[in-house]
Phi, psi and omega in degrees: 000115173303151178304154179258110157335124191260135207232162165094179198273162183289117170316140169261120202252189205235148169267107187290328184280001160270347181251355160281338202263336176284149149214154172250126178303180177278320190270038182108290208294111198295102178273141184244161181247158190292167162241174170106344194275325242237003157193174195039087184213022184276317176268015185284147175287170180289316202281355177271326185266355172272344184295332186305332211251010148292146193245158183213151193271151167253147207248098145130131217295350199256354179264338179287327176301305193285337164288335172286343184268331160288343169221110178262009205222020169301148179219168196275149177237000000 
């Protein structure tokens, strides 16, 4: 018995470490979290280590393309 054809568009699915890694501002603007938070921070100052818990806008259009194209369903938080 032949297989049953499949009709309508391919679901899009989200690249889960990018959309943990990711964010969208209120205003748009594609954001990122720092690396570097998750060891060897014992000898770190306390004011280096609240900088890490900052978000930063990313910087350059084709890497900013290729996330939207791995989480097209990112929503702003």
């Amino acid at each position: 018995m032949p297989r049953k054809l499949k009709t309508g568009k391919i679901k899009l699915k989200t690249h889960k470490a990018t959309s943990k890694r990711f964010r969208l501002s209120g205003s748009g603007v594609l954001m990122r979290t720092k690396g570097g938070k998750s060891h060897l921070r014992r000898r770190t100052p306390k004011r280096t280590k609240a900088l890490f818990t900052e978000m930063v806008p990313v910087e350059g259009e084709k890497i900013q393309k290729r996330i939207k194209r791995l989480a097209p369903n990112m929503k702003s938080d």
